[in-house]
C-alpha positions as CSV (number, residue, x, y, z in Angstrom):
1,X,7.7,1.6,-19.1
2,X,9.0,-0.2,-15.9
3,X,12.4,-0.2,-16.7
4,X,12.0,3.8,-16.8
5,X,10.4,3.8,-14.1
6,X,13.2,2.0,-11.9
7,X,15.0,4.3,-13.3
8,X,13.2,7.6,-11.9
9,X,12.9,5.7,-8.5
10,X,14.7,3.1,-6.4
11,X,14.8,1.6,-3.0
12,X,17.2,3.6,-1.7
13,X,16.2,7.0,-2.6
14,X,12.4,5.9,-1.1
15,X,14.1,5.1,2.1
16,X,15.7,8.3,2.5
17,X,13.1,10.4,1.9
18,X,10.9,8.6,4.5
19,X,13.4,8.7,7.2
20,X,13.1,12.6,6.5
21,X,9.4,12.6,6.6
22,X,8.8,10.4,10.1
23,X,9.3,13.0,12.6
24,X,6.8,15.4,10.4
25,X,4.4,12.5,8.6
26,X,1.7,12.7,10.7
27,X,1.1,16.2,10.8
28,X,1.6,16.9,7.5
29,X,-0.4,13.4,5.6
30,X,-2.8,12.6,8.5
31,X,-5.8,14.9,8.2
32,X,-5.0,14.8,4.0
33,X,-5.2,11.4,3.9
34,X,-7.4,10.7,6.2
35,X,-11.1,9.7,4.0
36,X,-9.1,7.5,2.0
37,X,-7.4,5.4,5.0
38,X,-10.9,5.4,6.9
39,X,-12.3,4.2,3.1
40,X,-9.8,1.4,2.9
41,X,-10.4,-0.4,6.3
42,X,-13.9,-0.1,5.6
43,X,-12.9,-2.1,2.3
44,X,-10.8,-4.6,4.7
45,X,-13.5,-5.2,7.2
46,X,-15.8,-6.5,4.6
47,X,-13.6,-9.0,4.0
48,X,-12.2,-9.5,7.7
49,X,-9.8,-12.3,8.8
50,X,-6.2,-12.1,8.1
51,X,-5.0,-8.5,6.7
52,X,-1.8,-7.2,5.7
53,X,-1.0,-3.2,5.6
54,X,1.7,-2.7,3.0
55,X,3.2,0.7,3.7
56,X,2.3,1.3,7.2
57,X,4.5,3.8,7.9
58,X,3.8,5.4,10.8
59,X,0.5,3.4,11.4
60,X,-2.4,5.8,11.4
61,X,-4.2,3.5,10.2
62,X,-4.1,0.8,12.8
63,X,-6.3,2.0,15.5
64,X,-9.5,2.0,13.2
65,X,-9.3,-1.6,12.1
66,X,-12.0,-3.9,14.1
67,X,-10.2,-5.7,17.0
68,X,-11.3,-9.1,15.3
69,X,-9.1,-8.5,12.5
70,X,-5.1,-10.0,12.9
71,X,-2.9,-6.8,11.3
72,X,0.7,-7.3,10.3
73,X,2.6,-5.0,8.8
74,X,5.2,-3.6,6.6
75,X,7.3,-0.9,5.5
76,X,10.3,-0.1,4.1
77,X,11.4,2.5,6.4
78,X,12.6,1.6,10.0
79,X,12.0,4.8,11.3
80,X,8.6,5.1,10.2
81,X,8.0,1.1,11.8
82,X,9.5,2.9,15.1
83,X,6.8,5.4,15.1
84,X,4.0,2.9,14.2
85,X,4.9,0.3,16.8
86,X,5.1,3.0,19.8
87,X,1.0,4.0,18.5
88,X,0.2,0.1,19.0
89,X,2.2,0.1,22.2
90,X,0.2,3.8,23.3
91,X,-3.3,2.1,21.7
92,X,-2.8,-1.8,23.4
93,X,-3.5,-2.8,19.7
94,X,-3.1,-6.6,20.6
95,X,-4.8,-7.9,17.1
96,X,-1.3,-6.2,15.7
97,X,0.8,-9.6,15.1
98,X,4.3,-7.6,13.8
99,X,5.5,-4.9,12.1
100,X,8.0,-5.6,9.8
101,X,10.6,-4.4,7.8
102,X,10.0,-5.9,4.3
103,X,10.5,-4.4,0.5
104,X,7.0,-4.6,-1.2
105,X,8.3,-5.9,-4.0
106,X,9.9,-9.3,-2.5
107,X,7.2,-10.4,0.3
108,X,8.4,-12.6,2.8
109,X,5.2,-14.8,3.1
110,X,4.0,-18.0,1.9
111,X,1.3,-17.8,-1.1
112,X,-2.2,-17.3,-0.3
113,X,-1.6,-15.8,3.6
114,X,-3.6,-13.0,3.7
115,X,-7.6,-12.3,3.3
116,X,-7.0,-8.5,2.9
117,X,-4.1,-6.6,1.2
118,X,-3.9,-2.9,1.9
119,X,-2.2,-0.4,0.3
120,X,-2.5,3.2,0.7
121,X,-0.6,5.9,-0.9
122,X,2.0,2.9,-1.9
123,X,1.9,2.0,-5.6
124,X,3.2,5.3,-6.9
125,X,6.1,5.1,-4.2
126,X,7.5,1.9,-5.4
127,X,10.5,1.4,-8.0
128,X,8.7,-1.3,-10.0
129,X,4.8,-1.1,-9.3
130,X,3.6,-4.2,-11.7
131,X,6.1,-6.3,-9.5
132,X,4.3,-5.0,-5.9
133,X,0.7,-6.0,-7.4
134,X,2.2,-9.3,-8.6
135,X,3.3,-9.9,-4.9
136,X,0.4,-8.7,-3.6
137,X,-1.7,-11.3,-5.6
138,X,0.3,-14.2,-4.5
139,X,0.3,-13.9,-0.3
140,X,-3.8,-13.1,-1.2
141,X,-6.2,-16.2,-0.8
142,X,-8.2,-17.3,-3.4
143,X,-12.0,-14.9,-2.7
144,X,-9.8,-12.0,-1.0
145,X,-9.2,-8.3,-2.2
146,X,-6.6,-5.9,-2.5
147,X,-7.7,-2.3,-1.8
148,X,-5.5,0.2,-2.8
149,X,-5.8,4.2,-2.0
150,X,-3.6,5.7,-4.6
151,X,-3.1,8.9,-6.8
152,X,-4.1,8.6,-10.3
153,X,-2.5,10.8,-12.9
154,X,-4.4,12.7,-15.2
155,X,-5.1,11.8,-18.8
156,X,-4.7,15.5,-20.4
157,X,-4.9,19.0,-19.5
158,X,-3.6,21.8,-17.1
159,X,-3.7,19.0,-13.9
160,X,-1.2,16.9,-16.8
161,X,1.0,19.4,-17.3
162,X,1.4,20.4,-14.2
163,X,2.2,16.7,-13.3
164,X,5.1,16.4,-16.0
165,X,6.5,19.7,-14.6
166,X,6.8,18.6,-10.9
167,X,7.6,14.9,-11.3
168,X,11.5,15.9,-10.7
169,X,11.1,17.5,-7.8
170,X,8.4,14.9,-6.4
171,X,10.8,12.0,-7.1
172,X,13.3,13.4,-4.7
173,X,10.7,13.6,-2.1
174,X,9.7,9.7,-2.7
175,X,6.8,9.6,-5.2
176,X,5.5,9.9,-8.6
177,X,3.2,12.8,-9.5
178,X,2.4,10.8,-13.2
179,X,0.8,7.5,-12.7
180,X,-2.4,6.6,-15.2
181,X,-4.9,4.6,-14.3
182,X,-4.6,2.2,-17.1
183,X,-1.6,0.8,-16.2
184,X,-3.9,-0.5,-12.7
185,X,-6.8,-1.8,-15.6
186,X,-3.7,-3.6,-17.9
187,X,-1.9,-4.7,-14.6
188,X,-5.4,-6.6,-14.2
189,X,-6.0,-7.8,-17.3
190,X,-2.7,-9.6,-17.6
191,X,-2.3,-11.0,-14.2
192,X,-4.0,-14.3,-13.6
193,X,-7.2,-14.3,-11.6
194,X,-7.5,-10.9,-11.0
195,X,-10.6,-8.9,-11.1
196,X,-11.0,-5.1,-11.2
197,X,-14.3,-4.8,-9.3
198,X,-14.4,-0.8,-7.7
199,X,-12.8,2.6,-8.4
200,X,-13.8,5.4,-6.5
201,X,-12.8,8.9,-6.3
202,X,-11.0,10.2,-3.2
203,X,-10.0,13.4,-2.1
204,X,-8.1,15.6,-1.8
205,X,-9.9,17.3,-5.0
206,X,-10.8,13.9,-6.5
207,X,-6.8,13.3,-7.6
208,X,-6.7,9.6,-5.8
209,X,-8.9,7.0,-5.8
210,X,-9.8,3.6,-4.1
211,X,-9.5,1.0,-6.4
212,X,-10.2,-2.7,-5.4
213,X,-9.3,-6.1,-6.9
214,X,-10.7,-9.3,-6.2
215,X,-8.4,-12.9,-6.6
216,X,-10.6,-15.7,-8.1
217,X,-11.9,-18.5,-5.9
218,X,-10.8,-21.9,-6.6
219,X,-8.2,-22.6,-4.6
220,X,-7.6,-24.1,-1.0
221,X,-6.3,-21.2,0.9
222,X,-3.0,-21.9,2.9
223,X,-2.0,-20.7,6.6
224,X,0.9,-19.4,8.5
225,X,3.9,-17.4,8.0
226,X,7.5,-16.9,6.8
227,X,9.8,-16.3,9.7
228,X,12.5,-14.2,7.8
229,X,11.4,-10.7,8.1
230,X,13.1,-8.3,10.7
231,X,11.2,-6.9,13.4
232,X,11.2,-3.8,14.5
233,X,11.5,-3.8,18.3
């Protein structure tokens, strides 16, 4: 199934088609989107201390999270980063460490850097999905979450079909209308020390859903970070 997958989507066509929507994202996925971002820092803050947005884009999200929490992050498109570190400049967002240009699949952090892992709207955009989680649970500290907002594909029926019939054109514009929710419960059971502990239903009309995993304790948690991302001035 993955290897399909990288097949329907790669790195380079995501970064083209969120070049295109920069200038226009905010308007068009900000009001949408916005229950499930305001959901996922709510998941975040529970947790506090050290978080890391993958997918930031243009950083809606950053101006909600609690000043006491230290924010990096990352997306794949420059000029989405652009547009997310002119809102921290407009907002004084000083708990913002960097912004960074960095592929999801290949993180460029130690293991066990981050309390928090956020991802909204990502998992369905990315050419090998199983591989993001995997990085994901590896910068997370032992006792921290990921919380995902992400569109779950339907198991049968019209909202199925209608799913099979769009996923050409929705691949062009950077995501994947089919994605079932067992390959999150499967991506848990196989990966070590990972706990399925929330899914939730989100809108718009109930199609995506917060979904939260929790890494097993155990293990001293390490500090600091890799110095080989590029930053976006």
């Amino acid at each position: 199934m993955p290897d399909a997958f990288r097949a329907e989507l790669n790195k380079e066509i995501i970064t083209k088609a969120y070049a295109r929507w920069a200038p226009v994202y905010d308007v068009v996925f900000g009001p949408v989107f916005e229950h499930g971002r305001h959901a996922a820092i709510e998941a975040a803050e529970r947790i506090g201390g050290r978080v890391l947005e993958v997918g930031v884009g243009t950083g809606l999200s950053l101006p909600y999270y609690s000043s006491d929490l230290r924010i990096w992050g990352i997306d794949v498109s420059e000029p989405m980063l652009r547009k997310a570190q002119q809102r921290v400049a407009e907002h004084g967002l000083n708990n913002v460490e960097a912004l960074v240009v960095m592929d999801a699949e290949h993180l460029d952090f130690p293991d066990a850097s981050f309390d928090v892992i956020v991802a909204q709207y990502v998992i369905t955009t990315v050419p090998n999905p199983e591989a993001a989680l995997d990085e994901f649970a590896r910068v997370l500290r032992p006792g921290g979450e990921i919380v995902l907002v992400s569109r779950v594909g339907a198991e049968a029926g019209l909202r199925r079909t209608l799913e099979k019939w769009f996923a050409p054109a929705a691949r062009k514009l950077g995501w994947r209308t089919e994605f079932s929710f067992q390959r999150f419960s499967q991506w848990a059971k196989e990966s070590r020390g990972m706990e399925l502990v929330e899914r939730r239903s989100m809108p718009p009309f109930g199609h995506f859903s917060l979904i939260r995993f929790c890494k097993e304790s155990g293990l001293p948690k390490e500090d600091g970070m890799a110095g080989a991302a590029r930053a976006v001035a």
